[in-house]
Structure formats: structure tokens, C-alpha cells
Steps between C-alpha positions, in 0.01 A plus 500: 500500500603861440523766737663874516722577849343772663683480809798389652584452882808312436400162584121528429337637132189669425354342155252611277376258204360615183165397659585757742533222796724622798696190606768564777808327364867322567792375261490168489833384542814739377425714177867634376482724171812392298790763534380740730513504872176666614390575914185425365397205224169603474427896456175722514351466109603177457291226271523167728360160467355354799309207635238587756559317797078598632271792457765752630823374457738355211881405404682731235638235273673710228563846420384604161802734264466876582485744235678753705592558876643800719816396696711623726818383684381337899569748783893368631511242279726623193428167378134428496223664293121576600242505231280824640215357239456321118261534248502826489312764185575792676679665819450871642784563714385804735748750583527842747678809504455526898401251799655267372727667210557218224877540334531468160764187562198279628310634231714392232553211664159384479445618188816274356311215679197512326670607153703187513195294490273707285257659763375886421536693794322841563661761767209587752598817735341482756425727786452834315255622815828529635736704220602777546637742210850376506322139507327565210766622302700172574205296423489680163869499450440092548233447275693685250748272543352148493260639296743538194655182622206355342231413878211619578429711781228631698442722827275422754390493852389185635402652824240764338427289219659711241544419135398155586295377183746455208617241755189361499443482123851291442462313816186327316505138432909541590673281737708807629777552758571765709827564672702767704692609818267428873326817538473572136093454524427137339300422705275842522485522105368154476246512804386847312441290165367195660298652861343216629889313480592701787867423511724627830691754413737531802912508420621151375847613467613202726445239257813576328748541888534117561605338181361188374192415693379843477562594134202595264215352448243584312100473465249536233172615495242485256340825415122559446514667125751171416799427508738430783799709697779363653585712835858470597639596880732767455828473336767645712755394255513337182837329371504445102579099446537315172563783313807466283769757438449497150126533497449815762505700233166396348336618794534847483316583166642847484889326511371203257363817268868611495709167475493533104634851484855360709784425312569144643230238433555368824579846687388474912459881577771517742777648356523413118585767254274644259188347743192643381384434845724733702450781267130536564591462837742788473298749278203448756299267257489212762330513855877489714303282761403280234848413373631530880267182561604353166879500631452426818314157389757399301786515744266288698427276250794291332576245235428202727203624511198188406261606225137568631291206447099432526 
């Protein structure tokens, strides 16, 4: 039988089958995805197979292939990889100038994520009942930025309910995630689209302190136009992982725009002459922050580095 994850506890799975029957769920023995070394085998979004055990509770048998999933590296464990959520159409990561301010370093980060494995992702400020004018000029100096970078932004306020229906109108029929820093207001934009939901919205920050056993995990929801959202605890940090060296470049459109113009086929953006790259840097043509995040990912990446899989 076929069933979607909804929830994970760790041990324990919330499943939904296309008959929308809630089993409450286990792996049955040890599922291992080849290659990969995963905190978690079975992620929020997955397609299972199970075998009901009675009315409310099954085995997970097999894990069906994803056609996309957000990772990130485990919290203290350089070596070991958590799957935030799979199966992913489209994420929103939500951002802040103030309370808590988002850097553009986690931005990018998250936005090299989801580019690596195909998944849009629109920019949504939030917290504009808070800006003031210097706050709004950043917030347009941003979307300026990420904006010609080729992502969609928008500017709301969850709080007041602000700007909230373009949301609506993607989030339609959409299995959706949404993702950002504790504090950011996840949980206050999606109890504003979804009222009866009524999720807590008190500071989750400590999910990320403690290192394995308290690292992210996520929850989706069904909405009532259709569709579902996958509601992530906030991301304190987020650590790019099976990106390769080679391929960082592809993930920042406005640098991948460029790569032609450079006079080496194979030219990095570091320090090669004639890089078409550096110059738009230098005459002002390229966000600074932008390429600041592009070279500080690739000193942290390296040629060792494993090719993303699925």
C-alpha cells in the first residue's frame, strides 16, 4: 500500500495513503539508501510502502525514489546528512531584516540547496509591521538583488496579514515548503493562512543546540484550498553538502549568466585572468554579497567533494 510521510518523530511516522487513511507507522527492519549516510532514512514528503499491521498502525516496507529533497549537513556531525523534506514542487524560504535579521550567507545557502535539486524558491520578507525606513531600503536593496539573480520575492507581514494572497494563489494544489531562522514567523504566516491549524508559535531555536537528536524535523499539513505545506522548525544553520566544486557555479544564475563571457572554459572566479566574473563584480554589475557567498562556498567545498545524488 502507498502512503505520503507526514510526520516524523524519529522512531514513529505519521502516514497518509492516497485514500487519505492516517496509519501511525515504523521501518520494518533497517532501510539504508545506497551511498548516502542520512540521520534520518525516511524524511517528511516521502512516498512509502507499508503493510498495515490493524486499523491504526502499519510497517514502512520500502521507500519509493524522490524527485527532489532539501538537505543539510547534521548538527556536529561533519559527516552525516539530514534530509529536512523530499518531494518537494516548491519552497518559500522566509526571511527578516530585524528580530531575527536573516544574512545573506544562509540565504544563499539555501538557495544553492534547492537549486541543486531543481526546487523554485521565492524570497518572502517578512515582518514589514516592523521596518523602519532604513529597513525598507535594505529590503529593497535585496530584492533588487535576488531579484535580478533571477527569484521571486515578495513582502509581507505574517503577523497583520499583509500581502498574504499571492501566497495563497501558488500555494494551491502545491505540496510547498517553508523554511527559515526560529523567530522568522513560520509558524504565524501559516496559522494566518490555515486559522483553525493553530500552530504554537513560541521560539524553537533549541532544536538546532544539541546536535543529533534534536536536529530538524519537519511536518506537513494539508491546506483547505489544496495542496499541502511542509513546516520546518527553524534553521539555525544550514551547511551546503554534496555539492561539488565544479558545479557551485550553476547555482548562482547571475555567475552561470557570465561563465561564457570568461576567457577559460573551465575558469573558477577566483583569481583567473580575463574572468568575466570578477569584472562585473568590479564595475558594480554583480551584488558583492552575492559573489562573497559564491567564494566563500567554494573554499568550503573541495574536489573530494561526492556528487549530489537523489
Amino acid at each position: 500500500m502507498l502512503a505520503r510521510v507526514l510526520k516524523s518523530t524519529g522512531s514513529w511516522y505519521e502516514v497518509e495513503t492516497e485514500d487519505a487513511i492516517i496509519y501511525q507507522a515504523r521501518i520494518r527492519g533497517k532501510i539504508r539508501l545506497s551511498g548516502h549516510k542520512h540521520t534520518n532514512p525516511v524524511a517528511v514528503g516521502d512516498w512509502v510502502q507499508i503493510d498495515p499491521i490493524n486499523d491504526t498502525e502499519a510497517q514502512i516496507t520500502a521507500i519509493e525514489p524522490r524527485s527532489n529533497y532539501i538537505i543539510r549537513r547534521a548538527v556536529n556531525l561533519s559527516k552525516q546528512t539530514h534530509i529536512i523534506a523530499s518531494n518537494i514542487d516548491m519552497a518559500y524560504l522566509l526571511v527578516a531584516i530585524r528580530q531575527p535579521r536573516s544574512s545573506t550567507g544562509f540565504i544563499d545557502r539555501f538557495l544553492v540547496t534547492a537549486g541543486a535539486y531543481d526546487i523554485p524558491v521565492t524570497l518572502v520578507f517578512n515582518k514589514i509591521d516592523l521596518h523602519t525606513a532604513e529597513d525598507n531600503d535594505e529590503m529593497e536593496y535585496l530584492q533588487h538583488v535576488y531579484t535580478q539573480a533571477g527569484y521571486p520575492t515578495m513582502a509581507i507581514s505574517s503577523i497583520e496579514g499583509t500581502n498574504l494572497q499571492p501566497i495563497i494563489d501558488q500555494l494551491k494544489d502545491k505540496v510547498s515548503l517553508i523554511a527559515g531562522h526560529s523567530g522568522v514567523g513560520k509558524s504565524t504566516l501559516i496559522n494566518q493562512l490555515f486559522p483553525g491549524l493553530d500552530l504554537k508559535t513560541k521560539n524553537i531555536s533549541d532544536f538546532n543546540r544539541k546536535g543529533q537528536h534534536t536536529t530538524t524535523h519537519a511536518q506537513m499539513y494539508k491546506w483547505p484550498f489544496g495542496g499541502y505545506i511542509i513546516d520546518t522548525p527553524g534553521i539555525k544553520e544550514f551547511g551546503l553538502v554534496e555539492i561539488d566544486r565544479d558545479e557551485l557555479q550553476d547555482y548562482f544564475p547571475e555567475i552561470f549568466a557570465l561563465k561564457s563571457e570568461c576567457k577559460f572554459y573551465n575558469c573558477q572566479h577566483i583569481q583567473e585572468p580575463q574572468c568575466a566574473v570578477l569584472k562585473a563584480v568590479e564595475e558594480g554589475e554583480l551584488a558583492p554579497d552575492r559573489y562573497q557567498s559564491y567564494h566563500t562556498f567554494y573554499q568550503e567545498t573541495d574536489e573530494s567533494s561526492h556528487t549530489k545524488g537523489k
